[in-house]
Each structure stands twice: as structure tokens, then as C-alpha cells.
Wavefront OBJ file of the C-alpha trace (Angstrom):
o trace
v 1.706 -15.390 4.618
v 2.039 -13.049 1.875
v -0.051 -13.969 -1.394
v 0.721 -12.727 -4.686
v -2.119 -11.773 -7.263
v -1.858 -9.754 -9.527
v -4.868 -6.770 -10.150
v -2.394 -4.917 -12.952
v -5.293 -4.971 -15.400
v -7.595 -2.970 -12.690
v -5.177 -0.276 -12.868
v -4.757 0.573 -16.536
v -5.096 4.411 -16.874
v -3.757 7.505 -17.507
v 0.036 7.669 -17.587
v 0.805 10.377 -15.054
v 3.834 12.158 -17.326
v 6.250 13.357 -15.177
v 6.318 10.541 -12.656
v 9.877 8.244 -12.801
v 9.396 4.277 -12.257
v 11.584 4.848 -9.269
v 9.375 7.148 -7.981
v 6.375 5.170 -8.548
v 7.486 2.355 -6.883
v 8.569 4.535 -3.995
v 4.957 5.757 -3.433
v 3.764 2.173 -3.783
v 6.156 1.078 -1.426
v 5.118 3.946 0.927
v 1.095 3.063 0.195
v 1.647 -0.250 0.953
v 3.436 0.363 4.571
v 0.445 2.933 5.684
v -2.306 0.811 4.518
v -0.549 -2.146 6.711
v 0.953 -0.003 9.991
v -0.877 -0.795 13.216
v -2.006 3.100 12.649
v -2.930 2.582 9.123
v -5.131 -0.426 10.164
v -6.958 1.341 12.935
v -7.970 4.193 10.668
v -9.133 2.005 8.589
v -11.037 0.217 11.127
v -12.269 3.023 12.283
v -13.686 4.506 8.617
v -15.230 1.124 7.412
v -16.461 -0.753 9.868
v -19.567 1.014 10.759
v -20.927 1.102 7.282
v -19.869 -2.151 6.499
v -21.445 -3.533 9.147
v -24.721 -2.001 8.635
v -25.004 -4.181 5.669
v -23.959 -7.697 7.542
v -26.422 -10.306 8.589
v -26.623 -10.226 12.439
v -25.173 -14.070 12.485
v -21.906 -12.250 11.201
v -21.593 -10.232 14.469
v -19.660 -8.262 12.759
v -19.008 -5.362 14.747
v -17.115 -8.157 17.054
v -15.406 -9.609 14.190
v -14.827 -6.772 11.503
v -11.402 -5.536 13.452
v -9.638 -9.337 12.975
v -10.964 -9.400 9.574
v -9.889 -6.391 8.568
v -6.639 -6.471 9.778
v -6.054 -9.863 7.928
v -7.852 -9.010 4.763
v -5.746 -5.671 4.491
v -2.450 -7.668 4.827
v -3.621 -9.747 1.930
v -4.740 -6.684 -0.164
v -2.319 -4.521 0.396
v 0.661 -6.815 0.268
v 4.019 -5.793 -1.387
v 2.399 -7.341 -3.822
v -0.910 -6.286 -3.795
v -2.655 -3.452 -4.855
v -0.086 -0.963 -4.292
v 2.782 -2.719 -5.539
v 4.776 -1.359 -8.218
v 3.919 -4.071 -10.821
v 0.172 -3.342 -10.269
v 0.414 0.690 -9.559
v 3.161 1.515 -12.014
v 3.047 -0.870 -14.230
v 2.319 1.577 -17.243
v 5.089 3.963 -15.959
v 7.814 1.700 -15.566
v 7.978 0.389 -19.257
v 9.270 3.455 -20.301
v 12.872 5.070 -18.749
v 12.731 8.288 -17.108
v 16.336 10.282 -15.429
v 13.634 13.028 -13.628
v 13.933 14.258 -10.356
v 11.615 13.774 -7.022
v 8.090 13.426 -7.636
v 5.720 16.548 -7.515
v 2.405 16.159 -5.424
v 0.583 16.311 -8.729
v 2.214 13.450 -10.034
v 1.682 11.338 -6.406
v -1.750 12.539 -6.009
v -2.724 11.854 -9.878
v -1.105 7.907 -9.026
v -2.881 7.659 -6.254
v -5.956 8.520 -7.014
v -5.919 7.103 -10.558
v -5.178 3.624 -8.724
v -7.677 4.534 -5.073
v -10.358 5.297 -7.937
v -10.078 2.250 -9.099
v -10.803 0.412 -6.352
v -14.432 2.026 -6.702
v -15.078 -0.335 -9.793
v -17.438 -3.451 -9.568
v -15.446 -5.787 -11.999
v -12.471 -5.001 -10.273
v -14.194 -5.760 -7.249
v -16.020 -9.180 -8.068
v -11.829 -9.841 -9.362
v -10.775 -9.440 -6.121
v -12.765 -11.247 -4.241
v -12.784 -13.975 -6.416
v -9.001 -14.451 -6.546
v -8.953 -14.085 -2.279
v -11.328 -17.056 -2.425
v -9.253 -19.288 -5.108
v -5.750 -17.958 -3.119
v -7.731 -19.563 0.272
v -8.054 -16.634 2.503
v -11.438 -17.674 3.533
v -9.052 -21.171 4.865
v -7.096 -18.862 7.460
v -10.445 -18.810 9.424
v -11.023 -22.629 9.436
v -12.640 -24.958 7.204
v -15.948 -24.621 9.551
v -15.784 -20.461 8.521
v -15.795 -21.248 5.712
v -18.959 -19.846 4.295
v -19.188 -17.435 6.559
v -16.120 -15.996 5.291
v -17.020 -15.822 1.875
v -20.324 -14.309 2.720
v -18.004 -11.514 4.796
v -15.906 -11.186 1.989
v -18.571 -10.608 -0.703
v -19.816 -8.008 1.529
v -17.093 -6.223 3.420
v -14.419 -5.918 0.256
v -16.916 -3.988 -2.262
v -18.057 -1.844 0.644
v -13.979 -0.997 1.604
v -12.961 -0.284 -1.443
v -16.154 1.977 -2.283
v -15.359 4.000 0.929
v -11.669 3.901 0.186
v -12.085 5.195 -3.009
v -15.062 7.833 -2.341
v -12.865 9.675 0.582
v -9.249 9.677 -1.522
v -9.279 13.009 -1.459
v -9.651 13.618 1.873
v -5.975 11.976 2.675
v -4.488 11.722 -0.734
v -3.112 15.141 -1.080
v -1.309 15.011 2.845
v -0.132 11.644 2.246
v 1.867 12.276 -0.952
v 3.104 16.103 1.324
v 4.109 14.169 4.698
v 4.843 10.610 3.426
v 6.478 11.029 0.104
v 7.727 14.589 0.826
v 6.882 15.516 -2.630
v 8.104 18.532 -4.131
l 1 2 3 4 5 6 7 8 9 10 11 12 13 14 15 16 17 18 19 20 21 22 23 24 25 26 27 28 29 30 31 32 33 34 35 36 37 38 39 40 41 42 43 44 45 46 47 48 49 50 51 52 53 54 55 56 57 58 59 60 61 62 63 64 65 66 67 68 69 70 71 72 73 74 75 76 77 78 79 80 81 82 83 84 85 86 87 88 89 90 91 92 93 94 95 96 97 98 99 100 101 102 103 104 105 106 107 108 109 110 111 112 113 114 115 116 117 118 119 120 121 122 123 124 125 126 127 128 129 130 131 132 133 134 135 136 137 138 139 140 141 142 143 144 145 146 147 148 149 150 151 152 153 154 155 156 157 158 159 160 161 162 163 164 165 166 167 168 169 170 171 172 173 174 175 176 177 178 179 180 181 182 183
């Protein structure tokens, strides 16, 4: 199941100028298919898990249990309507009407950044973990998980988005190049 929440408020920022709504929502939608591809996941695995996992409590075991969590919490995050999706990435571009063409890799690296940089933020953060608990992720694991859950989410979603956010820059730039085919 796909949840919606909305994080809009997280990514008030800058108004990247030259970027249409169409285009916005077309690196959103493009965001939101890496982040959840089998390949997408993995890489993500692979780039978390060890510092997240040097901050669990042993009785998390979470180097046996980070993959499956992962993989489920990034389906809920980065939903079509999640953290990429247009209402919450372009929401301040799309109130206004634009008739440009394609996208330049300024404007796609400026979104994406603007919005990966935000995941950096503690309020934000707190936000999201919050909402995941009220939306009942923490149920998909079983009402005797429970806890344990929550205590995994309080820990492994700051840590994500903190890495997430601090190494932007090292895949921004060929993402908007390969997957938008920016101009």
C-alpha cells in the first residue's frame, strides 16, 4: 500500500526560474521511480546501511534486518506521493504557468538539491517520522514489532536522509544528464 502524506511545507524554497510545472513533475516522477527500482533500492542499501547501523542497539540486528526495512520504508517515502511527488517538490513552481522548453541541468540539479537538502533538516525529520508512525507503518511489521519499529524508525530515517542529503552532489548532476536528459 501506497500512503499519502504530505511534507509540501519541508520543501518551501527557492523558486528555480526557468523550470516549467511539467517539467517539475517530470523530474519528480523520474526521482520517485529511481529511489524505488530494485537498483535504486540496492544503492541505497548499500550507502546507508553501514552507518546506520553503527548507531542501532545490537537487539535490532540490524545489519540482518536494515535491507527489508529499507526497502519498505523507501516505498513509503518515496511514494508517488511522497517526497518527490510533484505536489511536495513543485509545489511552488506549479502555481504559476510557464510555455518553456525542456529543462536545463541547472534547473534539475537546483530542484533536486533544493528538495535532497531538505531532507538534511531535523524538523522535517522528527515530521516524518512522526506521520509514518500515525499512517501505521510500524503495523506492517506486526503488532509484537511494534516498538521495535519505532525505535528503528527514530534511528534509521534521520540517519538516511542526513546521508541522502550530504552526498546529493555526488549523483545529482548525472541523474538530471542520464535520467532527465536535460538540456
Amino acid at each position: 500500500k501506497m500512503y499519502k502524506f504530505v511534507i509540501a511545507f519541508a520543501l518551501v524554497g527557492t523558486t528555480v526560474a526557468e523550470l516549467s510545472c511539467e517539467d517539475c513533475s517530470m523530474i519528480g516522477k523520474a526521482a520517485t521511480e529511481a529511489f524505488t527500482s530494485n537498483d535504486g533500492i540496492a544503492a541505497e542499501i548499500e550507502l546507508l546501511m553501514d552507518q546506520v547501523c553503527s548507531l542501532a542497539p545490537a537487539e535490532l540486528e540490524c545489519e540482518k534486518n536494515f535491507p527489508e526495512f529499507w526497502t519498505t520504508l523507501a516505498f513509503w517515502i518515496f511514494s508517488p506521493d511522497g517526497w518527490f511527488g510533484p505536489e511536495n517538490l513543485c509545489g511552488d513552481v506549479c502555481t504559476r504557468k510557464s510555455f518553456l522548453g525542456a529543462p536545463t541541468c541547472d534547473d534539475c540539479s537546483a530542484k533536486m538539491q533544493e528538495s535532497v537538502g531538505a531532507m538534511a533538516d531535523e524538523e522535517i525529520q522528527v515530521t516524518v517520522v512522526s506521520k509514518l508512525i500515525e499512517l501505521g507503518f510500524c503495523d506492517t511489521w506486526g503488532p509484537e514489532n511494534s516498538e521495535a519499529c519505532k525505535t528503528g524508525l527514530e534511528i534509521v530515517l534521520p540517519e538516511s536522509m542526513n546521508i541522502i542529503a550530504a552526498t546529493g552532489d555526488q549523483w545529482i548532476g548525472d541523474f538530471c544528464k542520464t535520467t532527465i536528459e536535460c538540456m
